[in-house]
ZADO-1210 file (C-alpha; in nm, 4 decimals, padded with zeros to 6 digits):
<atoms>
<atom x="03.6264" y="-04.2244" z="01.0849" code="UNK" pos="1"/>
<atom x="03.9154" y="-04.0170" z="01.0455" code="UNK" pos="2"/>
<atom x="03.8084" y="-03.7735" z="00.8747" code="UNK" pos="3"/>
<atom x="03.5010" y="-03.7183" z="01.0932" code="UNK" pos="4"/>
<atom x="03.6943" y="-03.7082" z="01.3882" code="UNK" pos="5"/>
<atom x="03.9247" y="-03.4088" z="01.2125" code="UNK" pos="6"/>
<atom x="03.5857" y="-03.2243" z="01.1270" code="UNK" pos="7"/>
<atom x="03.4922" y="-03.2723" z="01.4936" code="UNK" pos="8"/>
<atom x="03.7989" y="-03.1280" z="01.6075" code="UNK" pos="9"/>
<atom x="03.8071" y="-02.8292" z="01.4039" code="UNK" pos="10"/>
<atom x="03.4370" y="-02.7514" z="01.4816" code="UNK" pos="11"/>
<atom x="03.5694" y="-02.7607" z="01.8271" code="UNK" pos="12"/>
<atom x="03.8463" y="-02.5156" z="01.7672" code="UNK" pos="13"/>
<atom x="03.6622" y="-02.2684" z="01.5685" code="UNK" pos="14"/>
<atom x="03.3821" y="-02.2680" z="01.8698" code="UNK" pos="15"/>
<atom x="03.6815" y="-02.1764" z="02.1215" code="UNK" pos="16"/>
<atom x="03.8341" y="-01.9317" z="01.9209" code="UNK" pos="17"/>
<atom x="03.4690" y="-01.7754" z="01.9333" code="UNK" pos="18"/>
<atom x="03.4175" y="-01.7830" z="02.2888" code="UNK" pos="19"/>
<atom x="03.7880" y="-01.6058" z="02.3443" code="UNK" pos="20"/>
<atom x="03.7390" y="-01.3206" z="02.0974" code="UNK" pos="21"/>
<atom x="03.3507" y="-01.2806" z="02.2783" code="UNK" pos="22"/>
<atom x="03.5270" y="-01.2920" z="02.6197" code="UNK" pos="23"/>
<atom x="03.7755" y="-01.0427" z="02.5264" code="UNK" pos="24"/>
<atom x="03.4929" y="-00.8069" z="02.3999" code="UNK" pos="25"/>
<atom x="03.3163" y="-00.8662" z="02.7390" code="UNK" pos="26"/>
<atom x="03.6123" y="-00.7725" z="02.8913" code="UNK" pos="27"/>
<atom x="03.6883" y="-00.4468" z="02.7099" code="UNK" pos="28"/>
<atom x="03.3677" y="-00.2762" z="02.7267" code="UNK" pos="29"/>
<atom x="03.2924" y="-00.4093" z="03.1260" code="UNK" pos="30"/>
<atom x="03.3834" y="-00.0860" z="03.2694" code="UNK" pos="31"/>
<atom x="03.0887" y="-00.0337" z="03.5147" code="UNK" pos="32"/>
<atom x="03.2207" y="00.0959" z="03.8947" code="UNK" pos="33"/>
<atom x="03.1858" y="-00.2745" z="04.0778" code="UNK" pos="34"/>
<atom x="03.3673" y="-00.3952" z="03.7998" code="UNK" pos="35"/>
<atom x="03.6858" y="-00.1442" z="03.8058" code="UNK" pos="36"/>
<atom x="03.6652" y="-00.1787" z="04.1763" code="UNK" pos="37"/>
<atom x="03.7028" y="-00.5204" z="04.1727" code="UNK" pos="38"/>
<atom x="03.9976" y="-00.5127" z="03.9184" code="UNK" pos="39"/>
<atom x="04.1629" y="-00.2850" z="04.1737" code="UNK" pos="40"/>
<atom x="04.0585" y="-00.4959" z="04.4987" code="UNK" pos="41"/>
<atom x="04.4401" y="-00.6934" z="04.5162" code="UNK" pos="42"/>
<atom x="04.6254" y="-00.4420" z="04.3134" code="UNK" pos="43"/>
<atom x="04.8337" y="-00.1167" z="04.3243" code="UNK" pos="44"/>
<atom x="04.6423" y="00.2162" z="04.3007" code="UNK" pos="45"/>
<atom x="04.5349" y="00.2517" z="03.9544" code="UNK" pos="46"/>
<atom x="04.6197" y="00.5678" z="03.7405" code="UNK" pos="47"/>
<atom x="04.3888" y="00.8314" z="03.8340" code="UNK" pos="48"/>
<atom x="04.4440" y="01.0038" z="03.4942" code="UNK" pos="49"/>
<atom x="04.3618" y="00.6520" z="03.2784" code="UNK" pos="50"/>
<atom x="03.9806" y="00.7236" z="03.2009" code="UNK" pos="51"/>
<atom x="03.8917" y="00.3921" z="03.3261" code="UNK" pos="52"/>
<atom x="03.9964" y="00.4297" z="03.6297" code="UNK" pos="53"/>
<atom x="03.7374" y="00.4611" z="03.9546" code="UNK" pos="54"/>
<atom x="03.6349" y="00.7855" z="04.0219" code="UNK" pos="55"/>
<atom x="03.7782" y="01.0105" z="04.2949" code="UNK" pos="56"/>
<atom x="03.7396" y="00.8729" z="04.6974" code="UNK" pos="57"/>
<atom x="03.6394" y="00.5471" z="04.5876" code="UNK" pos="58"/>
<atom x="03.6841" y="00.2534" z="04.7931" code="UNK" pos="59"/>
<atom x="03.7927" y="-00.1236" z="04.7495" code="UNK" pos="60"/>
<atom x="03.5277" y="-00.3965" z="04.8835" code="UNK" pos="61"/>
<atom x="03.6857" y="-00.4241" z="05.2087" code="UNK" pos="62"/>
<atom x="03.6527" y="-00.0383" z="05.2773" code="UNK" pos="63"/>
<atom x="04.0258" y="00.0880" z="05.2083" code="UNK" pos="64"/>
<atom x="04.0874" y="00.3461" z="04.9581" code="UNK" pos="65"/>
<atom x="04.1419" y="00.2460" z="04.5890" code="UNK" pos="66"/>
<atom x="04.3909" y="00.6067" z="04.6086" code="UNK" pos="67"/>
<atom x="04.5861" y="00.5901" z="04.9333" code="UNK" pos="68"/>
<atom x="04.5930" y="00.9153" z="05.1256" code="UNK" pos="69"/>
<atom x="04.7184" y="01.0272" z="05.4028" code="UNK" pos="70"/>
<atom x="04.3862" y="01.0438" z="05.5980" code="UNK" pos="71"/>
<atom x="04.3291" y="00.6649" z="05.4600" code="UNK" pos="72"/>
<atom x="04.6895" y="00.5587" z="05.5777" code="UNK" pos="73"/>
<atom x="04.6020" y="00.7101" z="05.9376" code="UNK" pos="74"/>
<atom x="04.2610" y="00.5926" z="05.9787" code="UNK" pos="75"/>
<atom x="04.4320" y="00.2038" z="05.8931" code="UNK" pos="76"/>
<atom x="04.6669" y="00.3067" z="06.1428" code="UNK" pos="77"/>
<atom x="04.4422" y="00.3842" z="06.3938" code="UNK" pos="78"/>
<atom x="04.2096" y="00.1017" z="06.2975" code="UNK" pos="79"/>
<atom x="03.9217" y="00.3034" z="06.1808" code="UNK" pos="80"/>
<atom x="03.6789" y="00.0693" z="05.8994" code="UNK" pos="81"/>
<atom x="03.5814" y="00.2909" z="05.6210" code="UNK" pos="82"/>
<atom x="03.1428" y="00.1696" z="05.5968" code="UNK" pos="83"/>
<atom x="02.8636" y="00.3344" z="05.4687" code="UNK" pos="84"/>
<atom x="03.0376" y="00.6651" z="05.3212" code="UNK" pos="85"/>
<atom x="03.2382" y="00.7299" z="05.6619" code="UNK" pos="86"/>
<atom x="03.4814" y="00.6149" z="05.8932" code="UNK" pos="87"/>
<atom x="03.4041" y="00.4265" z="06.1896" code="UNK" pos="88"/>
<atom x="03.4774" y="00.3003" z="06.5096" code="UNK" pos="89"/>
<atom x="03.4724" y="-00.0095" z="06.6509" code="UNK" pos="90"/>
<atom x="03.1229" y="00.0443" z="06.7751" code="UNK" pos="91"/>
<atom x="03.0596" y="00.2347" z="06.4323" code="UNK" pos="92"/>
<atom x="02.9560" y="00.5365" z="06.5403" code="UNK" pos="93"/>
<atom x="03.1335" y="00.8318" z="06.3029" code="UNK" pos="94"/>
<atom x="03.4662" y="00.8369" z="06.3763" code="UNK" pos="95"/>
<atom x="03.6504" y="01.2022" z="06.2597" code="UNK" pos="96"/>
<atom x="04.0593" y="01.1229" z="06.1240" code="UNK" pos="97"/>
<atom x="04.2858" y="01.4007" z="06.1004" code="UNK" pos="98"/>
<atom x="04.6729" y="01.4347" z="06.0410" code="UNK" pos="99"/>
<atom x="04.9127" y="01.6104" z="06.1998" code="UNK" pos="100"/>
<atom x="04.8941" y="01.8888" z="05.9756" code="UNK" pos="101"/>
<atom x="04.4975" y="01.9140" z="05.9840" code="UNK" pos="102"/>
<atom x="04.4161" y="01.7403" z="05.6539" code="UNK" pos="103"/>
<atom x="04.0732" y="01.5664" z="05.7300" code="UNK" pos="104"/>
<atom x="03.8196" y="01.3243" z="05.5886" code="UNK" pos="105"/>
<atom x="03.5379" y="01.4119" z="05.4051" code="UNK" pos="106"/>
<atom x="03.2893" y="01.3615" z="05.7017" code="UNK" pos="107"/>
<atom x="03.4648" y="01.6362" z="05.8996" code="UNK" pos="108"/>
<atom x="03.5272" y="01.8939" z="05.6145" code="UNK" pos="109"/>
<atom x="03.1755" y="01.8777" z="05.5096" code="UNK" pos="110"/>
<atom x="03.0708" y="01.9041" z="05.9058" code="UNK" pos="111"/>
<atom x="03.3258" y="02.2013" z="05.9427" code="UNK" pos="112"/>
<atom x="03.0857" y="02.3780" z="05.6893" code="UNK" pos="113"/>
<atom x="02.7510" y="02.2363" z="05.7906" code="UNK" pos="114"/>
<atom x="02.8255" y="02.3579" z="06.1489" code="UNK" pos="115"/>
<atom x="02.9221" y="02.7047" z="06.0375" code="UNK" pos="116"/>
<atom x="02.6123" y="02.7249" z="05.7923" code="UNK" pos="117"/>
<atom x="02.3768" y="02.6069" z="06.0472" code="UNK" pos="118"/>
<atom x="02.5059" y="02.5443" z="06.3795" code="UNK" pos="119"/>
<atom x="02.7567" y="02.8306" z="06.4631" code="UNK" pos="120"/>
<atom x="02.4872" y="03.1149" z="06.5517" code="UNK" pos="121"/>
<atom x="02.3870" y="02.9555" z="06.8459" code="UNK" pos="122"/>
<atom x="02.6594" y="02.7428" z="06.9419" code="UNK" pos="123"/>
<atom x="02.9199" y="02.9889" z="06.8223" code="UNK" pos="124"/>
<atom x="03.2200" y="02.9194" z="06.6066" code="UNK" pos="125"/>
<atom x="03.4387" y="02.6574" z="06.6459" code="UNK" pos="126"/>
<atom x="03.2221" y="02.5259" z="06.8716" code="UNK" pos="127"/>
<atom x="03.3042" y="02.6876" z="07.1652" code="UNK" pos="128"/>
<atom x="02.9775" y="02.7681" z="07.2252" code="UNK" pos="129"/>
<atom x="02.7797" y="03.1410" z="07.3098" code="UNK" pos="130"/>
<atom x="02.6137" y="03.3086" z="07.6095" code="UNK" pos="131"/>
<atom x="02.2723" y="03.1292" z="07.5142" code="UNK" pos="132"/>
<atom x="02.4037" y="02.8070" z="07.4092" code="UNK" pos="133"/>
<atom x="02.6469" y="02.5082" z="07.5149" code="UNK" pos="134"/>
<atom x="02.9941" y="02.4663" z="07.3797" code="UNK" pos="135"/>
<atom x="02.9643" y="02.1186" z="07.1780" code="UNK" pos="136"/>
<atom x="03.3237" y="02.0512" z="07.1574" code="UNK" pos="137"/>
<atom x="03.2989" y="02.0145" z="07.5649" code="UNK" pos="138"/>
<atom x="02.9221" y="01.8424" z="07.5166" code="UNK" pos="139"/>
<atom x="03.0627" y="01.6016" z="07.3365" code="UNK" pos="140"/>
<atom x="03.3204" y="01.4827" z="07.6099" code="UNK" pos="141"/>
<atom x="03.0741" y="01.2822" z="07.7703" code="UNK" pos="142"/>
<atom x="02.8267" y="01.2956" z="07.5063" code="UNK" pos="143"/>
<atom x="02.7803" y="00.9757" z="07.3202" code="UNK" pos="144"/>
<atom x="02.6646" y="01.0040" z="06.9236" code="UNK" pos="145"/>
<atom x="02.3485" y="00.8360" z="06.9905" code="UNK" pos="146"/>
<atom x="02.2551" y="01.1354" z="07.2267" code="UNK" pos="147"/>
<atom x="02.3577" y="01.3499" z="07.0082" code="UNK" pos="148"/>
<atom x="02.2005" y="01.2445" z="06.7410" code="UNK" pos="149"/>
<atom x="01.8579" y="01.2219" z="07.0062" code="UNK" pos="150"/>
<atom x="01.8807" y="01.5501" z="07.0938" code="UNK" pos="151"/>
<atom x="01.9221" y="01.7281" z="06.7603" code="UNK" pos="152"/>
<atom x="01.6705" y="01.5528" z="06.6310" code="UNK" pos="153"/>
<atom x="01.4106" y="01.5666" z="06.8759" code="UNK" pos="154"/>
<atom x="01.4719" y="01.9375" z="07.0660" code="UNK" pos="155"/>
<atom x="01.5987" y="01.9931" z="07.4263" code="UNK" pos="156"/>
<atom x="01.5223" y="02.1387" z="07.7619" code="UNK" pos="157"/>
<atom x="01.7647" y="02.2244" z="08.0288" code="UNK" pos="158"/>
<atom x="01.7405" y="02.4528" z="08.3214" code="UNK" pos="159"/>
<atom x="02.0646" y="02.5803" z="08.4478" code="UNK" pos="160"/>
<atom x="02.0426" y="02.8337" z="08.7768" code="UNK" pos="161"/>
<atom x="01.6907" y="02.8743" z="08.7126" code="UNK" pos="162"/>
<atom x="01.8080" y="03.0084" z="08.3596" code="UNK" pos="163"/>
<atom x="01.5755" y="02.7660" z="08.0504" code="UNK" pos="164"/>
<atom x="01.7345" y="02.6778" z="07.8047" code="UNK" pos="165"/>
<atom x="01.5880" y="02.5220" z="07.5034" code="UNK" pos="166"/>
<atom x="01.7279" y="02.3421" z="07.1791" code="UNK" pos="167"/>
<atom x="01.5092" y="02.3359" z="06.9237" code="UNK" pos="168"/>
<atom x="01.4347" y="01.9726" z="06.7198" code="UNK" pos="169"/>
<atom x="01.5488" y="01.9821" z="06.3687" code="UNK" pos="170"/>
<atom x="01.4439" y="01.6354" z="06.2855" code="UNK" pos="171"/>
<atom x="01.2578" y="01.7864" z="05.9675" code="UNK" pos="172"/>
<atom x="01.5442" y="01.9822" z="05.8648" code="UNK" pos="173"/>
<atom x="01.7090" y="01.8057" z="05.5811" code="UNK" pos="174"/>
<atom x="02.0292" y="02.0854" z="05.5768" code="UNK" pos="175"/>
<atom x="02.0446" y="01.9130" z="05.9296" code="UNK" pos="176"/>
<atom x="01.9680" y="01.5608" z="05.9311" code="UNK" pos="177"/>
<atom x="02.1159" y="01.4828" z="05.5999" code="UNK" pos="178"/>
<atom x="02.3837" y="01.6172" z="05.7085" code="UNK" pos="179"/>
<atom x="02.4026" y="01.4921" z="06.1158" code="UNK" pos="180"/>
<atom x="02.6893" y="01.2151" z="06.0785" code="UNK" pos="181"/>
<atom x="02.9473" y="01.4934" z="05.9345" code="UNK" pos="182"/>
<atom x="02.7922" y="01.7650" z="06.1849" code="UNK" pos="183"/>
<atom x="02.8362" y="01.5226" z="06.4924" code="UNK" pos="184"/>
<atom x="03.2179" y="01.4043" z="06.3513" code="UNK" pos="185"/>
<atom x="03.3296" y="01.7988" z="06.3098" code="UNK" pos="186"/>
<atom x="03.2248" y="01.9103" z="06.6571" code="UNK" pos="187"/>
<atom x="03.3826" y="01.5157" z="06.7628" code="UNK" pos="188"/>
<atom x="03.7084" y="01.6692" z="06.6320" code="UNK" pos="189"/>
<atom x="03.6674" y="02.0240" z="06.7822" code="UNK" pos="190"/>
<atom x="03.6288" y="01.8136" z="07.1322" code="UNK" pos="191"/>
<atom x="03.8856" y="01.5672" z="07.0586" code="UNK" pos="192"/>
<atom x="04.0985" y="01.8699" z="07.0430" code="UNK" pos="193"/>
<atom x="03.9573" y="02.0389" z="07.4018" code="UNK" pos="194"/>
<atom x="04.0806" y="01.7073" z="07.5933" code="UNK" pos="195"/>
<atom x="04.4159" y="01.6903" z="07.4803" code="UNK" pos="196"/>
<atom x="04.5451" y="01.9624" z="07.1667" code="UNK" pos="197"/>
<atom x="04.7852" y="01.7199" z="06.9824" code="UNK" pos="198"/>
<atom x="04.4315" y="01.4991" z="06.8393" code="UNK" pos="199"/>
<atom x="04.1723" y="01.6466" z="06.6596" code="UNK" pos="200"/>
<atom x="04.1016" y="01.9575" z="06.5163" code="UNK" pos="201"/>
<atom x="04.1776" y="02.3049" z="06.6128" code="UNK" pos="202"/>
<atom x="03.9748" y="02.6252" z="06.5485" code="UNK" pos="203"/>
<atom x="03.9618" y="02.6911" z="06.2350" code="UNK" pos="204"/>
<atom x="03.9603" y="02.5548" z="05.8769" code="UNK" pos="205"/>
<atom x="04.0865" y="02.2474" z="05.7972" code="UNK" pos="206"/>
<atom x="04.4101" y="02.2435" z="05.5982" code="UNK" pos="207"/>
<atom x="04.2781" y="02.0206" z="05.3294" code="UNK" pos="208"/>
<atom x="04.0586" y="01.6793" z="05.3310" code="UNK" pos="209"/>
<atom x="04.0137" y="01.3165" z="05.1463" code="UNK" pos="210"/>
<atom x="03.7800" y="01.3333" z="04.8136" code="UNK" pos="211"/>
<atom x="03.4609" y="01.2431" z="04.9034" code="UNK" pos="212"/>
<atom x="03.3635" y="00.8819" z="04.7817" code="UNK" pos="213"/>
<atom x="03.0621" y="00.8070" z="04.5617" code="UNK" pos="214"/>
<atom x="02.8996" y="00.6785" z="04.8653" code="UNK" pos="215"/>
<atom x="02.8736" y="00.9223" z="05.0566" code="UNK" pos="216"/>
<atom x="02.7802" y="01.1824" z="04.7271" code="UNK" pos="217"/>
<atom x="02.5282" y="00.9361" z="04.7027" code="UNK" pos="218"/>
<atom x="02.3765" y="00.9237" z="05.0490" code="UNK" pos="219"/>
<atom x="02.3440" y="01.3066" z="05.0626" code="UNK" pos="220"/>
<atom x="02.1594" y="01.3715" z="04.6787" code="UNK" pos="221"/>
<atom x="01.9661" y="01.0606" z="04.7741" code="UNK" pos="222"/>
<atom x="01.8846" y="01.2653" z="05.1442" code="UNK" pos="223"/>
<atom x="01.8191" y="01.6023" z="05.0237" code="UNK" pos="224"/>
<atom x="01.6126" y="01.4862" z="04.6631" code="UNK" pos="225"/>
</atoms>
């Protein structure tokens, strides 16, 4: 009896020891991005340089940055949620964050160049708008995003002194609507800026910005095929 309950024991052991060495394999070559995220979710930053570290602008599960930036340390501040590639306010529309010395998020650096690419001819640079079209950064003082959005999409008419003046719909434009959310959080910094000059963004290029995050990479190659 004794010796089968030795046998038994050892059998036992041996099986263990198995398990531990196949866990510890597991372990070593899980390395996928939900994975390295998760590893991250309670800790300090991780070593950008250490090559299994998650990429550039990613993000932990509860939306903070896995790299802490000054944008991200502002936009906590200011209680902005990082969701869906962007920041956000609390009724999640696109929310721009910039610092005092004009270092942005991704959203409003990539809008700052969609605008001028796209936008600027008519609406002029900087928003400030032209002779045949409004200034945006003041539109957007009473304009809500889900107006905006409306009327880029689907074309305006507006007669002003007996003077038409028509927007044109771009809602098959992918280097527009791929693109809207950044567009609408630029020109929502360029107005920010119009109502009172120490928030948002002033003419011009943006000092620096945030890396983008995979999710938002994603969202536009997924957009624009």
């Amino acid at each position: 009896m004794n010796k089968l309950i030795k046998t038994l024991a050892v059998g036992v052991m041996t099986i263990g020891a198995a398990s531990a060495v196949a866990a510890n394999q597991q372990t070593k070559t899980d390395q996928s991005p939900a994975s390295k995220l998760m590893q991250v979710a309670d800790n300090a930053a991780p070593n950008p340089d250490d090559p299994n570290a998650p990429p550039p602008g990613s993000r932990k599960p509860d939306g903070d940055a896995v790299y802490p930036n000054p944008v991200s340390d502002l936009a906590k501040k200011d209680g902005y949620k990082f969701d869906d590639g962007r920041y956000r306010n609390k009724d999640g529309d696109p929310q721009p964050v910039v610092t005092k010395d004009y270092t942005v998020d991704w959203g409003t650096w990539n809008g700052f160049r969609r605008y001028h690419d796209a936008c600027h001819v008519c609406h002029g640079p900087n928003a400030l708008g032209s002779t045949f079209a409004p200034a945006l950064a003041e539109s957007l003082k009473t304009m809500d995003y889900n107006t905006f959005v409306a009327t880029v999409s689907g074309g305006r008419v507006v007669n002003r002194a007996g003077t038409e003046y028509v927007m044109p719909s771009f809602g098959s434009d992918k280097n527009i609507m791929c693109y809207i959310d950044d567009i609408y959080t630029y020109i929502k910094a360029r107005s920010l800026y119009a109502t009172d000059s120490k928030t948002g963004m002033p003419p011009g290029r943006p000092n620096g910005r945030e890396d983008v995050s995979p999710e938002a990479k994603k969202a536009a190659d997924d957009c624009t095929g």
